[in-house]
C-alpha positions as CSV (number, residue, x, y, z in Angstrom):
1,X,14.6,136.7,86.8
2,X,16.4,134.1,84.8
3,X,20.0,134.2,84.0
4,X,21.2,134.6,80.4
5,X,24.1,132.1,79.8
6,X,26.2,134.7,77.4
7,X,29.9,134.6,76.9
8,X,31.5,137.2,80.1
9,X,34.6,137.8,77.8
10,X,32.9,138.7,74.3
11,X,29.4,138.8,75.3
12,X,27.5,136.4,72.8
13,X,24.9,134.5,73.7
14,X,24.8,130.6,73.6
15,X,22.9,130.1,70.7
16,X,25.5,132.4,68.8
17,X,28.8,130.3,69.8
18,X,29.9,126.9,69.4
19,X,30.0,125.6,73.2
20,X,30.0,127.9,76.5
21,X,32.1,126.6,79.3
22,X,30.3,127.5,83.3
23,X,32.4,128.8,85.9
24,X,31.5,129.8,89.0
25,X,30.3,133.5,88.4
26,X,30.2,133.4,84.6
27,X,30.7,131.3,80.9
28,X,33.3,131.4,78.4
29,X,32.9,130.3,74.7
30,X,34.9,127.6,72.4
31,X,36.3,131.3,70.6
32,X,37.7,133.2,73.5
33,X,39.5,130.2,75.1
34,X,40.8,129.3,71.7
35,X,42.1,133.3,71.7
36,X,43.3,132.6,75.6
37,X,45.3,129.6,74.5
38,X,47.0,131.6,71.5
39,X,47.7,134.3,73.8
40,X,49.1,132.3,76.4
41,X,51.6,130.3,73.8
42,X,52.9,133.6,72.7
43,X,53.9,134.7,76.2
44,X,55.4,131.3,76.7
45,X,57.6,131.9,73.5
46,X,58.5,135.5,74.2
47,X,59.1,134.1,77.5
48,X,61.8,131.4,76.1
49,X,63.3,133.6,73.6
50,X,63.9,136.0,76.7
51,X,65.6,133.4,78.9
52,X,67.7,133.0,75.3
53,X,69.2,135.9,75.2
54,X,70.0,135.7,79.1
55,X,72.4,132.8,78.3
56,X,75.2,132.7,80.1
57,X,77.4,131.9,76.7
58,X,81.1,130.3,78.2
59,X,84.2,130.5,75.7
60,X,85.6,127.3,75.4
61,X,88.6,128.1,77.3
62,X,86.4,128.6,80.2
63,X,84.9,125.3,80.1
64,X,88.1,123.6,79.9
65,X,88.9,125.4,82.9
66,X,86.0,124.3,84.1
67,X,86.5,120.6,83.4
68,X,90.2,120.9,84.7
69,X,89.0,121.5,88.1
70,X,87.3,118.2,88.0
71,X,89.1,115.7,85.5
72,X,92.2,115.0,85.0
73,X,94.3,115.2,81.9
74,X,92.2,114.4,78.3
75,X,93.3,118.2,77.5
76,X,92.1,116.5,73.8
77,X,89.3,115.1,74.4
78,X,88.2,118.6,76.9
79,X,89.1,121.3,73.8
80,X,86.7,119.0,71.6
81,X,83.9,118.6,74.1
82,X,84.1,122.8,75.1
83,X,84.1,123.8,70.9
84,X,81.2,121.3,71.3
85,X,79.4,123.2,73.8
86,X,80.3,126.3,73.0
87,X,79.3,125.8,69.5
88,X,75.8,124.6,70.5
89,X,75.6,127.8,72.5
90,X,76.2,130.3,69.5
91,X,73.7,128.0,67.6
92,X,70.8,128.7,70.2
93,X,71.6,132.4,70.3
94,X,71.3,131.9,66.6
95,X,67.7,131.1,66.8
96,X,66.9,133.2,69.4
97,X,67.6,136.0,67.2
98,X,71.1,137.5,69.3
99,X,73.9,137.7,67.3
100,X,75.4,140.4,64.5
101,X,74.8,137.6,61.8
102,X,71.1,136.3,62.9
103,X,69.3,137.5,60.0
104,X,71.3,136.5,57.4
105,X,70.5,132.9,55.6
106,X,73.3,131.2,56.6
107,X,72.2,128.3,59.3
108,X,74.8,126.7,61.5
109,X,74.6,123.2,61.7
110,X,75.7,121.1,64.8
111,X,78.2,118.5,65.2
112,X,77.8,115.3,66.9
113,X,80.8,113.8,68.7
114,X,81.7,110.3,69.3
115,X,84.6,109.6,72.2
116,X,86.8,106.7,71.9
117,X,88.4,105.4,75.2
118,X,89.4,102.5,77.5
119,X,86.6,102.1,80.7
120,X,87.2,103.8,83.5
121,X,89.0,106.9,81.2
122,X,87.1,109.4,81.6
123,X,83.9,109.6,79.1
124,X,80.8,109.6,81.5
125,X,82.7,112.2,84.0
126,X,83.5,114.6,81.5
127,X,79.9,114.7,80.2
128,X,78.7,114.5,84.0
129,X,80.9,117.7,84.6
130,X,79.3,119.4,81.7
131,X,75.8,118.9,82.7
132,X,76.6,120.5,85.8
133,X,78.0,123.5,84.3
134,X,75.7,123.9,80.9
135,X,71.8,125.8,81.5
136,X,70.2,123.3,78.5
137,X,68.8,119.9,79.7
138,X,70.5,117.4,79.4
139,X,70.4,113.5,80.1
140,X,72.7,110.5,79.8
141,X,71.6,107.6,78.2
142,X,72.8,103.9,77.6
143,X,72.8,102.0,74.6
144,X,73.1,98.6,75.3
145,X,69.3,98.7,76.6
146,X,68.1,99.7,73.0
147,X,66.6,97.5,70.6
148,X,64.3,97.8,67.3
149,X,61.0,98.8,67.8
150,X,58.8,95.2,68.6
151,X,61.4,93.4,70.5
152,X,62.5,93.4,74.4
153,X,64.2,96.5,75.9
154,X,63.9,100.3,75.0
155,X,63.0,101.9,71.9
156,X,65.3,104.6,70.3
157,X,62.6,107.1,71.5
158,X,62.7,106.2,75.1
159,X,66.5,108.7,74.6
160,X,63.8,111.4,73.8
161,X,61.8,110.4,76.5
162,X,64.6,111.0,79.2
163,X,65.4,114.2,78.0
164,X,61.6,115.0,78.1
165,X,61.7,114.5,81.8
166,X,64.4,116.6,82.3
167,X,63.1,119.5,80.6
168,X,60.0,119.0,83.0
169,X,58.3,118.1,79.6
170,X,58.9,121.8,78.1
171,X,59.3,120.7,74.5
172,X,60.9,123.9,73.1
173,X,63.7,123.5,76.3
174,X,64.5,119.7,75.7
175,X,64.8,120.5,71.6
176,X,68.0,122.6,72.9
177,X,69.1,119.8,75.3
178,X,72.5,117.9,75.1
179,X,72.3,114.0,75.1
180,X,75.2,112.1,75.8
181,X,75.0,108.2,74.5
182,X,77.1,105.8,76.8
183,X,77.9,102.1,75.0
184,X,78.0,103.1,71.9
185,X,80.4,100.3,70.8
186,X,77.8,97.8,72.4
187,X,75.4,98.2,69.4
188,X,78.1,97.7,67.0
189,X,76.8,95.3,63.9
190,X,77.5,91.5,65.1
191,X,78.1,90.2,62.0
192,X,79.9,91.5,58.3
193,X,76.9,90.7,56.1
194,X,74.0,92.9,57.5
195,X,71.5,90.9,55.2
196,X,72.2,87.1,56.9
197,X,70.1,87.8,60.1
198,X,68.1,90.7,61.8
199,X,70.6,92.1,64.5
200,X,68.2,93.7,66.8
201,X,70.1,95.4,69.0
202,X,73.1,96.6,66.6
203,X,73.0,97.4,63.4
204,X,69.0,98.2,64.0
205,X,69.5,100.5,66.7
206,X,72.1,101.9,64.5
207,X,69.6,102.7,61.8
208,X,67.2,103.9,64.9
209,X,69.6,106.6,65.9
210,X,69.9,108.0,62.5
211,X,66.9,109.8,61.9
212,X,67.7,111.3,65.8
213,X,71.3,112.2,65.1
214,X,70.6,113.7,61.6
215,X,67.9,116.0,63.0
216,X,64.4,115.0,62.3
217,X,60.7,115.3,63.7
218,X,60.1,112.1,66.3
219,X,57.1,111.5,67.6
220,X,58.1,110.7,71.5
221,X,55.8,108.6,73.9
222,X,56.4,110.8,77.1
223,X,55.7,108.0,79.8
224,X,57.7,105.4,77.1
225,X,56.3,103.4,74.4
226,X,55.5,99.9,75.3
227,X,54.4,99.8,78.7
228,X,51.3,103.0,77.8
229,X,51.0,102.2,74.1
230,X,47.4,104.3,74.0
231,X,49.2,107.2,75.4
232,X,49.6,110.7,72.8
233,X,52.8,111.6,71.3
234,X,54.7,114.5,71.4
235,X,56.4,115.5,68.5
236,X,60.1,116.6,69.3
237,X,62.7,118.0,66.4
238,X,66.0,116.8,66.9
239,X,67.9,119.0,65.0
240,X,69.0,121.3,67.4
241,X,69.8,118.8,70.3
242,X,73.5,117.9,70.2
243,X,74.5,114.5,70.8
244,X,77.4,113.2,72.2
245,X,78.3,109.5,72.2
246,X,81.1,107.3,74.0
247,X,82.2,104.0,74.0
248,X,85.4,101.5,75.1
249,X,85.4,99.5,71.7
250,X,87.3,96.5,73.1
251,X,89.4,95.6,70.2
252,X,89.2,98.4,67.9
253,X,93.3,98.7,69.0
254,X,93.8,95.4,66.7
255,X,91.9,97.2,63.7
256,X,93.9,100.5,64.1
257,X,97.4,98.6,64.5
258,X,96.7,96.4,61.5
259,X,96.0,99.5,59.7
260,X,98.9,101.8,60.3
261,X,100.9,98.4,59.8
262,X,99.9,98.3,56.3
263,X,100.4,102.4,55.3
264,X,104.1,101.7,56.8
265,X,106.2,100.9,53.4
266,X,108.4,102.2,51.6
267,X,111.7,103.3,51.8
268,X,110.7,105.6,54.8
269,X,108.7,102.3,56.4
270,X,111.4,102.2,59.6
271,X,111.1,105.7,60.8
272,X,107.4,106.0,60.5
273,X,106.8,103.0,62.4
274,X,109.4,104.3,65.0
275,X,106.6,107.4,65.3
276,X,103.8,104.9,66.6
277,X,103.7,105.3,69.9
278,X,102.1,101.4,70.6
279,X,101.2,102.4,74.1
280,X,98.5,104.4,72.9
281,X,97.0,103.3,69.9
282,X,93.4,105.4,70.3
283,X,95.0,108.3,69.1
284,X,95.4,107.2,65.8
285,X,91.4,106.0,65.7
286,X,90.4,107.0,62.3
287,X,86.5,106.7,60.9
288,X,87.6,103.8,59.3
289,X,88.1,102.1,62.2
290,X,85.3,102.7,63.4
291,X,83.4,101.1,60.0
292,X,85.7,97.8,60.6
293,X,84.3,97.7,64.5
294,X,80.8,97.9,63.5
295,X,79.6,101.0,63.0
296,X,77.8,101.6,59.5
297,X,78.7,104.3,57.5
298,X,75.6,106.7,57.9
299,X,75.9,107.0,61.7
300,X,79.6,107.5,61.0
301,X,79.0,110.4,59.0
302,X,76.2,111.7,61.6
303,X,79.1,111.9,64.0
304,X,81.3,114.2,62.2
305,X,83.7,114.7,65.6
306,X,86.1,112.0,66.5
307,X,88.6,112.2,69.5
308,X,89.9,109.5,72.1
309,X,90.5,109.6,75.8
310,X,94.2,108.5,76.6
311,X,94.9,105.9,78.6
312,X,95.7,106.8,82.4
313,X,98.8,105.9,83.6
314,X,100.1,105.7,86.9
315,X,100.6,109.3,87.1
316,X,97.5,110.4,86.3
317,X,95.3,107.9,88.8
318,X,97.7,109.2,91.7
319,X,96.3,112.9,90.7
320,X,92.8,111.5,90.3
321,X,93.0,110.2,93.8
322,X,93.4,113.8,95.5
323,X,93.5,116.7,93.0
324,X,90.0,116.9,91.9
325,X,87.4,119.2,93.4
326,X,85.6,115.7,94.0
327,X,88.6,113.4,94.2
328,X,87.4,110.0,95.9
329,X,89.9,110.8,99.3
330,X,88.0,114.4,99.9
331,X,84.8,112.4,99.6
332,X,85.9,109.9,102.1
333,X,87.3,112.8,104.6
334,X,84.1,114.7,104.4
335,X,82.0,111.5,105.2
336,X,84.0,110.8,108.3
337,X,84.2,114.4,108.9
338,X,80.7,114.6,108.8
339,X,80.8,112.1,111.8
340,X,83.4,114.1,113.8
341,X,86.3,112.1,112.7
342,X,89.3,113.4,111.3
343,X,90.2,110.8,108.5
344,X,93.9,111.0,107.6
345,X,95.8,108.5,105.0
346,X,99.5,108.4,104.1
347,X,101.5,108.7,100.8
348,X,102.3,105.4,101.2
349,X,98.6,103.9,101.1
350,X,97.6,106.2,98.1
351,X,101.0,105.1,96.1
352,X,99.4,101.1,97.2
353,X,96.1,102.0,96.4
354,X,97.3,103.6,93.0
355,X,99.4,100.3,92.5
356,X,96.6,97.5,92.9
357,X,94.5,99.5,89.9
358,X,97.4,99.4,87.9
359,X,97.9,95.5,88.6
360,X,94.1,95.2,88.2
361,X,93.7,97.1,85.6
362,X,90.8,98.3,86.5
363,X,91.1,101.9,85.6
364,X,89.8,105.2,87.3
365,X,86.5,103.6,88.4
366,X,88.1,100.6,90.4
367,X,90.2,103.3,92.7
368,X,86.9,103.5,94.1
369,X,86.3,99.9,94.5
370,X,89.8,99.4,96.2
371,X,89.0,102.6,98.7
372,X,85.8,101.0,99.5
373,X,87.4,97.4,100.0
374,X,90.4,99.4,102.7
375,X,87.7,101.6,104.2
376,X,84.6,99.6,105.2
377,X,84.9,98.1,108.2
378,X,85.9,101.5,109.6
379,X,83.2,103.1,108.2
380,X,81.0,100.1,109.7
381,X,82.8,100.9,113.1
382,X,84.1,104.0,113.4
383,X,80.4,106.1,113.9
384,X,79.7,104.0,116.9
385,X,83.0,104.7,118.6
386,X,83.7,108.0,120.0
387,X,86.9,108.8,118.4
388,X,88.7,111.9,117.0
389,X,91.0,110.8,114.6
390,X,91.8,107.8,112.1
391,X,94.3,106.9,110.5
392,X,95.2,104.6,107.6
393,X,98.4,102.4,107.4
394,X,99.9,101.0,104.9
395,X,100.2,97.9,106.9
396,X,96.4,98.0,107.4
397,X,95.4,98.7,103.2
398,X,97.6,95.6,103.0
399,X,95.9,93.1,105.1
400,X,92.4,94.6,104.0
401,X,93.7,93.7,100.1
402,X,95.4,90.4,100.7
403,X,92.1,88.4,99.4
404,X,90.4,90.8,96.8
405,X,90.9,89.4,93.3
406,X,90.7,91.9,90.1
407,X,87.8,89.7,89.4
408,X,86.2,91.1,92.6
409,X,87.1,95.0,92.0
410,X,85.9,94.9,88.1
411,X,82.5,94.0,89.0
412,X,82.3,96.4,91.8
């Protein structure tokens, strides 16, 4: 006897449906997989709006903390960054419907943030920290590889496109997701008339990033758009993502000193300028400034929060040496550790190592330059020798730095 092909789920037969799909004991038609899919979405979304309300939602004195135990100093730039967070949290509880206020019409509406400080400050460890703390995906990108659509390098999409990948491609997670924008200043607008040349990669990634910052539907190319141009979109709404963007702008100290220079007159002109403290002129960074650099006016505006990073002094690198949970010295200890060696180094050769940055000028990131530099040829030796202990002299960081050049450490 002949087997009717019917439908197992509703029970029509073939010539009744659209198309009927074999499997190995049965058929199912074009209608009931339609229905499956439906049914399956809405599990997925009750699913998400679930995990929602399990957020873990940190007051912003508890990320502070947080960051405290890892980076040292920029209480400033920390409070901004944790309202930040903290802010986006209450935004996706918003949505998800938790919340005394969620059913009313008023919509809260994020706030990007732009930080302002010197390399090697502090800008891509605080938002490192965070990443490790937050439960939204979240990716760090660099500018200075962006360029218009049609030219060499990324497209503005390729910043979606990382944050895809995070979020293991779950649309609905990554349009929650915090993106952090390193270089910044890099795609500043090269020239003062923006109509003599096109500036590929400044004032037209600038115009890029707006739709993303503003908060817009982007049609994303999940495997990146030029090298799989046949590939399908996914369409990703950027309003809820929060982004955060830092940069050094080199130079931007002339703009703001020129600037405070001119409000100084007056009969009060002497005292005010005795209020300036020169050393540190980022803390005075204004939006203005930021317009003068090379930033145009709309992504300005997109990037409502503006704080700087101070600059660390000799103080603050001698904490950063040892303090931290993940101070460079505790990482060194644990890798000889880890070969049964007990590494031990003096005051004195932290207060030298401390020194040649500040001579260098190199910053947080070239401590690590000038441990590697004292360090390597033990590291090269000592696994191969059976010994105990090692210890670090002053006398021995000396010789080992007598013929490094700052030159040398920056591009390490």
């Amino acid at each position: 006897m002949k087997r009717e092909d019917k439908c197992s789920f509703c029970g029509r037969p073939r010539e009744d449906v659209g198309m009927l799909v074999a499997g190995v004991n049965g058929f199912i038609c074009d209608s009931c997989i339609k229905q499956a899919y439906e049914i399956v979405e809405e599990e997925f979304k009750a699913t998400q709006a679930k995990s929602m309300k399990k957020l873990s939602l940190k007051k912003p004195t508890e990320i502070k903390e947080y960051l405290d135990q890892y980076v040292i100093g920029q209480d400033e730039a920390k409070k901004f960054l944790s309202v930040a967070v903290y802010n986006h949290y209450k935004r996706l509880m918003q949505k998800s419907g938790k919340g005394a206020d969620a059913d009313d019409d008023v919509e809260i509406e994020k706030s990007n943030i732009i930080l302002v400080g010197e390399t090697g400050t502090g800008k891509t460890l605080l938002a490192r920290t965070i990443a490790r703390l937050i439960d939204v995906p979240f990716t760090i990108v660099d500018a200075t590889v962006l360029t218009e659509a049609g030219y060499v390098g990324e497209d503005i999409e390729s910043i979606l496109t990382r944050l895809l990948q995070v979020a293991d491609y779950n649309v609905e997670a990554a349009e929650r997701g915090i993106v952090f924008i390193d270089e910044i200043d890099k795609i500043a607008r090269k020239g003062d008339n923006p109509s003599i040349t096109r500036d590929v990669s400044g004032e037209g990634v600038q115009q890029g990033l707006l739709k993303l910052l503003e908060g817009s539907i982007v049609n994303v190319p999940p495997q990146g758009g030029r090298k799989h141009p046949d590939q399908k979109m996914i369409p990703v709404n950027t309003k809820n993502i929060l982004f955060i963007c830092g940069g050094a702008f080199d130079g931007i100290k002339t703009k703001i000193a020129n600037r405070l220079n001119s409000r100084v007159v007056g009969y009060n002109s002497d005292k005010d300028k005795d209020k300036i403290d020169f050393n540190n002129l980022l803390q005075y960074v204004a939006p203005q400034d930021l317009k003068s650099f090379g930033l145009i006016p709309e992504i300005i505006g997109r990037l409502p929060i503006l704080t700087h990073l101070d600059p660390l002094d000799r103080d603050a690198l001698r904490r950063i040496l040892t303090e931290p949970k993940n101070s460079l010295i505790k990482q060194y200890v644990k890798m000889f550790a880890i070969d049964g060696i007990e590494l031990v180094i003096g005051e004195d050769v932290l207060n030298f190592i401390v020194d040649k940055a500040v001579e260098f000028k190199v910053g947080a990131r070239g401590l690590r330059s000038i441990c590697e530099t004292i360090l390597m040829d033990k590291m090269y030796e000592a696994p191969s020798k059976s010994m105990k202990k090692l210890e670090i002299t002053l006398d021995y960081a000396t010789e080992r730095m007598s013929h490094i050049s700052a030159a040398k450490l920056k591009q390490g």
